[in-house]
C-alpha positions, -999 to +999 in steps of 0.1 A: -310-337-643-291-369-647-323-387-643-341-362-672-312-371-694-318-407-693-356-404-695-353-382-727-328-407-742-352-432-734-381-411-747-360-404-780-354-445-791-391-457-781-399-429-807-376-444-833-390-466-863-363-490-853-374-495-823-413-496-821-428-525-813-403-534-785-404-535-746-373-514-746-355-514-710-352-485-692-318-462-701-290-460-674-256-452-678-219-447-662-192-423-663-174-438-693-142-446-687-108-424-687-093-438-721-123-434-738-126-396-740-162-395-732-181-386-705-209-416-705-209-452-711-243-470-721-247-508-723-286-506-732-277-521-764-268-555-750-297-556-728-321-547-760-301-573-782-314-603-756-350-585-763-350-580-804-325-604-810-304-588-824-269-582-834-262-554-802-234-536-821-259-534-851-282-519-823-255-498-806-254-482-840-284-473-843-290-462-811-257-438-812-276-416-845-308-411-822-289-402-791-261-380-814-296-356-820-306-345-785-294-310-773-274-321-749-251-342-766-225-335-785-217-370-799-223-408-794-198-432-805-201-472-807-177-494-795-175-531-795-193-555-792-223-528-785-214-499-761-223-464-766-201-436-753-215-403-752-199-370-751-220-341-737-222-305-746-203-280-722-235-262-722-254-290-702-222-300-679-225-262-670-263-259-664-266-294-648-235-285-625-251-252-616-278-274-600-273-272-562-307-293-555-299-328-542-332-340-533-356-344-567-391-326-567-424-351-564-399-372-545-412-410-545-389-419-515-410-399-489-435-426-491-413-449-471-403-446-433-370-456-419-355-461-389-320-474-384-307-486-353-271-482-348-244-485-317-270-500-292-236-509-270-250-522-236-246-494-209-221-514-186-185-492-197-174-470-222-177-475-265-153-488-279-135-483-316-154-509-330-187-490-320-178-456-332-176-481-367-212-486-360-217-453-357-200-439-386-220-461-406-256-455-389-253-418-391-238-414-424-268-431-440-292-414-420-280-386-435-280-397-471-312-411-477-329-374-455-310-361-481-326-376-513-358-372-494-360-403-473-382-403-439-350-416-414-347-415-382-319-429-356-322-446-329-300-467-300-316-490-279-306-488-245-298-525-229-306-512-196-329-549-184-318-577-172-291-587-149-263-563-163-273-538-131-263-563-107-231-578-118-219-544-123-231-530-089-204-562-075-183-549-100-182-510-089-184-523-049-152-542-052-133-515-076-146-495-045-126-516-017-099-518-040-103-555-050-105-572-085-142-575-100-152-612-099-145-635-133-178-633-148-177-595-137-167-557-155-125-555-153-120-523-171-101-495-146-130-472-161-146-485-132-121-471-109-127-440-117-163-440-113-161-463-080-142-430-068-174-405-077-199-427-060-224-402-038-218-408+000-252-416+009-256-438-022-268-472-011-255-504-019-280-515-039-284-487-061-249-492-068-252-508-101-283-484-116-264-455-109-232-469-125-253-477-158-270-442-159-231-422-155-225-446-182-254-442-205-242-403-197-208-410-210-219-431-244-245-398-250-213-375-245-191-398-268-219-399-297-222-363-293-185-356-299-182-379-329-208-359-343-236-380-343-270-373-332-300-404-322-332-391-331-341-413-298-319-433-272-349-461-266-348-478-233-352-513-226-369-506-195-395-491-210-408-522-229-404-543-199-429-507-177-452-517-208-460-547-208-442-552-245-428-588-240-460-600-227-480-585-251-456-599-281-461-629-268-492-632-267-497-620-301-473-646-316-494-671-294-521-660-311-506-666-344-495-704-336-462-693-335-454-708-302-453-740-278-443-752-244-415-777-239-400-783-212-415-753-183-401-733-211-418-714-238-403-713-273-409-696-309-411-720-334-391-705-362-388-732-382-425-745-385-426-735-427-407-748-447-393-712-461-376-707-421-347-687-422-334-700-382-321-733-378-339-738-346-364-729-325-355-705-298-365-702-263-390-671-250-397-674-221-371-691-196-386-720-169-388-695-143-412-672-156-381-647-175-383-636-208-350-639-226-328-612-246-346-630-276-384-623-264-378-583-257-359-579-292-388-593-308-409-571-287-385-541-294-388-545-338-431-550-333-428-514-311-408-505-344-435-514-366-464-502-350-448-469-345-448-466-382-416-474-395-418-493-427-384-506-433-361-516-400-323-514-407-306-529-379-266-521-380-249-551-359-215-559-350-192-588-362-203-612-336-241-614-349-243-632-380-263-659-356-286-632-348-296-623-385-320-658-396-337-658-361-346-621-365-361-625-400-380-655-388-393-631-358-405-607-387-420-630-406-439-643-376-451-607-368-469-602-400-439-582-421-420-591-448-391-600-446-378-579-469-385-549-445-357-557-424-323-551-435-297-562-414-258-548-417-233-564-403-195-546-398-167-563-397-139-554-370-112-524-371-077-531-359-055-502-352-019-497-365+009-475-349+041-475-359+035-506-382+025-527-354-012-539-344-024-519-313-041-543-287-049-530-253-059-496-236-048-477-211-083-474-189-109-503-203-087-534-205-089-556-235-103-530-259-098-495-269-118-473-264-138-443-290-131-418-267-092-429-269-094-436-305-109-398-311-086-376-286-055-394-303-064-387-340-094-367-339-129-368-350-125-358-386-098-387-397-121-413-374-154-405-392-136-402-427-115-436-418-143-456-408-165-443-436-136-451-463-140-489-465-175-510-466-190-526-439-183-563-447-145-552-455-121-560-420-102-530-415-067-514-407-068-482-392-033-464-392-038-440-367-002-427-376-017-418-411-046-407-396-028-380-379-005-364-405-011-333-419-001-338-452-020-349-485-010-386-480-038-383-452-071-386-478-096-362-451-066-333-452-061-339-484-100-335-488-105-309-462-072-285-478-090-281-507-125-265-491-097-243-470-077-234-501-109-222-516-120-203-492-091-181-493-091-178-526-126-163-522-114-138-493-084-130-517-112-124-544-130-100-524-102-079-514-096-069-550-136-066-559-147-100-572-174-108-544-204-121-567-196-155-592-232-162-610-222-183-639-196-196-664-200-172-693-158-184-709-153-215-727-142-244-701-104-255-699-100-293-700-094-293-660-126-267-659-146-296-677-131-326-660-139-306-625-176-298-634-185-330-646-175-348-616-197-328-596-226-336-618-224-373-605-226-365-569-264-374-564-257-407-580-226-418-555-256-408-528-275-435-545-251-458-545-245-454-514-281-461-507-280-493-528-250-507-508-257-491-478-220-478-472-209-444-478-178-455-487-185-444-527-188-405-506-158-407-497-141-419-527-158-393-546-143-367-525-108-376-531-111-378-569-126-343-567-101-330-545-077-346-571-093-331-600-090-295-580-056-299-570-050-306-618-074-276-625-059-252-595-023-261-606-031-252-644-054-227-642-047-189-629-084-184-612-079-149-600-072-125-626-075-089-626-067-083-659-089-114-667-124-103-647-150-124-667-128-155-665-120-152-632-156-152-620-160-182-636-135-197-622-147-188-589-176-199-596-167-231-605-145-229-570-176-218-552-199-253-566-166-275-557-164-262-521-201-265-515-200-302-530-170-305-507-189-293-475-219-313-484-205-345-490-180-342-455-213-330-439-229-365-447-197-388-434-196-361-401-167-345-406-160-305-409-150-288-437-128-257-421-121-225-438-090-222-428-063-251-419 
């Protein structure tokens, strides 16, 4: 309803004889800020000043009387040196907060296809913190844009080609005799474990396949219990069954897009003058393998010709190199480049007890997901990792991270969806069970509660728009703040009271669901009870 408001403003100035004539730009608009006293902020009148040339607080004016005569606001002020704040009417904040539909009817975004591949953690030990980051991220957008009526799917692509099999069969064998894995091999004490669960009649040479499979196992079980859920786990080994590298290459062959030098064949990336690589990469190695390079490109054309129409690839901190070459790939395969989005996350360093946290117990140099998640749980992980954007480095304090007190921003979140809820099993003890409306006049902390909620489609937007959810989470803690201010001023359940008390509950009843939705899309739970 957001989105009607701005097109009937719109509709309203086009109309007005001090406007016709002009290409007016489209209407969009802010929460104002807190000192004004308002509850939106317009700078339309600058952007029209550049396009009538004219004075924009001159403009501002004169845009405030039109927009002062719509229904649903109340006034429009104009404030130097050409913004418009506009209050609304309680009536709309009400109606438009009563609104539980997220996704908008004759939805555009269905037309586009999305698949983002997230995690994609090669299948030689167990995830570590830095991938659960990863996964946070992947799965809370997935989320968001099926919400606003995206087509998104998930997907992890399973490094399970190569040489990896081998090195960690002599890996497992020596963890097996008791030895030390050679330099070059896998030194976690993971590896210890699983040399102990190693069937009898296994042989030696199946060694490293089965290792990656109880691996692959134990990533599926982690992802699981940090609540996230692949619409596929895509195997390497499946492109290689089909032929896919060959195929690819011979289709970028085709397209002049390769060369031989030196028994080698390589992808001239750089052969326009628009190339985003810096140089040409190798294919096919001198004996006859393709490299990691050739079955990626292979992997993103199976993308596209399954369908998918934009390719988000979510990448740890150590592929900024990987970025140009991949664009230049897409390019080469007939897409723009435009249609792959790369996101990169920086690293997360862990804190206890003030100090930087740098090994663990069972994988060796890094810590590990499943560590990470038994020590502070999945809720504060998920709302942690979603709390800061991707390019940001970050310091997770896993001793605030497990306090149960409102200095910890998910309890502090999560209390208030609990506190609710037993307000609601309070209510129905005494006869309220059914809050339809608001039929009262709104309190200030009534008001300041209900319009926040109205903006919650737009922090999923923005969310979209900077792909990180971190405005969702954000969000939540201001609501939860603004609960806490209405709950501590106003009595909700009232017997002597009964029409102002259903409306209070009712306005508890659109905050808890807001609540429940919003920690739905970040993957954490929203308890009843704490």
């Amino acid at each position: 309803m957001l989105e009607k408001l701005k097109q009937d403003i719109h509709l309203k100035l086009s109309s007005a004889a001090y406007f016709k004539g002009f290409n007016l730009p489209e209407v969009d608009f802010t929460a104002a800020p807190a000192h004004t006293g308002a509850d939106l902020s317009l700078t339309w009148a600058l952007a029209t000043a550049k396009i009538m040339h004219k004075n924009p607080l001159e403009i501002a004016q004169e845009a405030s009387q039109i927009i002062a005569e719509l229904t649903a606001v109340k006034s429009a002020v104009t404030v130097k040196p050409g913004f418009i704040n506009v209050t609304l009417e309680d009536s709309f904040i009400i109606k438009i907060a009563s609104d539980r539909r997220i996704k908008d009817p004759n939805n555009e975004n269905s037309r586009q296809s999305i698949l983002i591949e997230f995690v994609s953690a090669n299948p030689t030990g167990p995830l570590h913190v830095a991938s659960g980051r990863g996964a946070s991220l992947g799965d809370s957008l997935v989320k968001i844009y099926r919400a606003l009526g995206y087509s998104c799917d998930s997907e992890y692509y399973v490094n399970d080609a190569g040489n990896q099999a081998e090195l960690l069969a002599v890996s497992l064998k020596a963890r097996k005799e008791g030895k030390e894995p050679p330099e070059n091999g896998y030194h976690g004490s993971y590896l210890i474990d699983l040399a102990k669960r190693i069937p009898a009649d296994l042989p030696e040479d199946q060694y490293g396949r089965w290792a990656m499979e109880e691996l692959i196992k134990t990533q599926q079980q982690d992802m699981k219990d940090f609540h996230v859920d692949f619409t596929r786990w895509f195997r390497e080994s499946d492109l290689h069954k089909a032929n896919a590298p060959k195929a690819t290459l011979d289709y970028l062959t085709k397209k002049g897009f390769t060369y031989t030098k030196e028994n080698a064949v390589w992808f001239g990336s750089t052969k326009d003058d628009e190339a985003q690589d810096d140089k040409d990469r190798v294919l096919v190695r001198k004996d006859g393998r393709p490299t990691y390079f050739m079955a990626d490109i292979a992997y993103h054309k199976n993308k596209y010709d399954r369908g998918y129409t934009t390719l988000i690839d979510i990448l740890g901190a150590d592929h900024h190199g990987y970025v140009p070459r991949m664009k230049a790939a897409v390019k080469a395969l007939g897409h723009e480049e435009k249609t792959f989005v790369p996101i990169i996350h920086q690293l997360v360093h862990l804190t206890e007890h003030g100090e930087q946290v740098k090994m663990s117990k069972r994988a060796g140099h890094f810590i590990t997901l499943r560590e990470l998640m038994d020590d502070v749980g999945t809720d504060a992980c998920r709302f942690f990792f979603a709390s800061r954007t991707p390019n940001a480095h970050m310091m997770f304090d896993m001793d605030l991270a497990k306090k149960r007190t409102n200095e910890n921003p998910v309890f502090y979140v999560q209390y208030v969806h609990a506190r609710i809820h037993s307000m609601f099993k309070a209510a129905n003890e005494i006869g309220f069970k059914r809050y339809d409306g608001i039929t009262t006049k709104l309190a200030p902390q009534e008001r300041a509660l209900l319009l926040k909620l109205i903006w919650f489609k737009q922090v999923l937007r923005n969310c979209i728009a900077d792909l990180s959810p971190h405005h969702l989470t954000t969000y939540l803690v201001e609501l939860a703040g603004l609960f806490h201010a209405f709950y501590d001023t106003c009595r909700v359940i009232d017997r002597d009271h009964p029409e102002l008390t259903l409306s209070r509950l009712f306005i508890c009843e659109r905050v808890a669901e807001r609540i429940k939705k919003g920690l739905e899309f970040i993957g954490v739970s929203a308890p009843e009870q704490m």
